[in-house]
N, C-alpha and C positions, 0 to 999 in steps of 0.2 A: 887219106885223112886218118890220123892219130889218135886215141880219145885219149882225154887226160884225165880220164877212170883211175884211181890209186887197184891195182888188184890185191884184192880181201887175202889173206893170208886161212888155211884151216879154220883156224879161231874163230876170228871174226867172222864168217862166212858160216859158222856153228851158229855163233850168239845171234848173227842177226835175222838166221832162219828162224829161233825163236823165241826172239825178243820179245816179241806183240802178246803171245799168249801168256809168258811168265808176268809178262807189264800188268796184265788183265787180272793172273790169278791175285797179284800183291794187290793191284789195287782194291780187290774184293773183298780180300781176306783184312787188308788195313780197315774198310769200311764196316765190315761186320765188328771188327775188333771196337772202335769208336761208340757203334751202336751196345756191345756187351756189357756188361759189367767189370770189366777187366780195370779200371780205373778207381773204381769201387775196392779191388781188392787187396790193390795199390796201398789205398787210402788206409784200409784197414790192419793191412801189414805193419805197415808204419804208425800208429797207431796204437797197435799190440807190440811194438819195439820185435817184431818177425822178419827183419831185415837184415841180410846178409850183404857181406863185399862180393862175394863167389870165386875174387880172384886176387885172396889178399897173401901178397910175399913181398919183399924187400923189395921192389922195383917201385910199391905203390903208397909206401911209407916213408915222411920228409921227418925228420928227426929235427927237432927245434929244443932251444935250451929249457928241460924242464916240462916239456910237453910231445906228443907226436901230432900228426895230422896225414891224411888220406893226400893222395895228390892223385886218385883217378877216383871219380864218384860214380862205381858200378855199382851201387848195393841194387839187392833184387828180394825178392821172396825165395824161398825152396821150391816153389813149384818151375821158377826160371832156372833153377839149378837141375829139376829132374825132368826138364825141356831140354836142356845141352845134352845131359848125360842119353837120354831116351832117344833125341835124335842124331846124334854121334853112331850111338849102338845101332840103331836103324839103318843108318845109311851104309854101315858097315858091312851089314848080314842081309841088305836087298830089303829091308821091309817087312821082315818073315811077322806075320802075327802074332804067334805063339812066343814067340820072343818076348815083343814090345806087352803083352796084357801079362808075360810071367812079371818085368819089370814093374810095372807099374802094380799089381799086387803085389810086390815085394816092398816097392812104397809103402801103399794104404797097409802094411800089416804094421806098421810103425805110426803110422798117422792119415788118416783118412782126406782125401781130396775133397773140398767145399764143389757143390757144382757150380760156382762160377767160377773156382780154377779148373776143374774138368774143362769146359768150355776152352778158357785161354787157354791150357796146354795143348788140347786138340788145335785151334786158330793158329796159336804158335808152330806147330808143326807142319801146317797146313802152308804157310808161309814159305814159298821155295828160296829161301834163305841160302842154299849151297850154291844156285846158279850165279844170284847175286853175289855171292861174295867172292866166287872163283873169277866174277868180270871184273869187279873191282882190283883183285889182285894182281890181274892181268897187264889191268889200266895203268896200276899204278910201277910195273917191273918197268925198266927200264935197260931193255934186251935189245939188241940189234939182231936178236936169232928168236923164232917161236920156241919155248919149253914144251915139248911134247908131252910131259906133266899135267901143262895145264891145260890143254886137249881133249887129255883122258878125263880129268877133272869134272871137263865143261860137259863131256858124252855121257860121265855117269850119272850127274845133275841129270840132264834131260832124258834119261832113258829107267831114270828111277821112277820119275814122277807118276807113272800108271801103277805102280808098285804099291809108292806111299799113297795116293787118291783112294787105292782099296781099303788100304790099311785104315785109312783117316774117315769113310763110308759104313766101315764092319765096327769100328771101336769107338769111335768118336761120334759116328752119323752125320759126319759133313759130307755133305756133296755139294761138288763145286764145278 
């Protein structure tokens, strides 16, 4: 007898060792975010006209006779802007602390963080956001061979995660 099991390739046999627990943390951290004020800050960005594109070049601007107009609606606040750059940097240099609290006083010495963007930046970064999007990526390539890229991709997503928990525990006080 045969089984007609598809056998998991590296990848997949990565992702779905730990699927269950990254499911668990977003969901958590999606709920916490609902419950926070992060909607509030939203609101008040917009509001105070504090709203940025974060990703405005020629790709994102429709030229019309007389007028322009946006054709990708990313605006965000600065604190989504020193979310990208903070977790980028992070993930980059393993989580080091002293890293991530020089950056972020390097922020606050130009403009001081509200505590309920404190909150959302920590929530935001708390969110394993790299796992997800290295599966997404994965899902959507359409390879007849696995990239060993994205492998590496998926192992450092998951072997950061104790890294950044500390990180997000010492600086933020989330524990999750």
């Amino acid at each position: 007898f045969r089984s007609k099991r598809v056998v998991k390739n590296e990848f997949e046999a990565l992702y779905l060792k730990h699927f269950e627990a990254m499911y668990e943390k977003a969901c958590a951290i999606t709920a916490a975010m609902e419950q926070s004020g992060c909607m509030q800050i939203y609101e008040k960005n917009v509001a105070e006209n504090r709203m940025m594109h974060g990703d405005y070049n020629y790709h994102n601007i429709l030229i019309l006779p007389g007028d322009t107009a946006n054709v990708h609606d990313l605006f965000h606040s600065n604190v989504q802007d020193l979310y990208y750059f903070l977790r980028k940097a992070m993930e980059k240099y393993r989580w080091k602390q002293k890293l991530g609290v020089g950056i972020i006083r390097a922020y606050e010495r130009q403009r001081r963080l509200e505590p309920g963007e404190w909150e959302y930046l920590g929530l935001q970064l708390a969110y394993p956001e790299k796992f997800w999007k290295t599966a997404s990526s994965y899902c959507r390539s359409n390879k007849a061979w696995l990239p060993e890229k994205s492998v590496e991709k998926l192992e450092l997503a998951v072997n950061q995660e104790e890294e950044k928990t500390n990180f997000l525990k010492t600086i933020f006080g989330i524990h999750l």
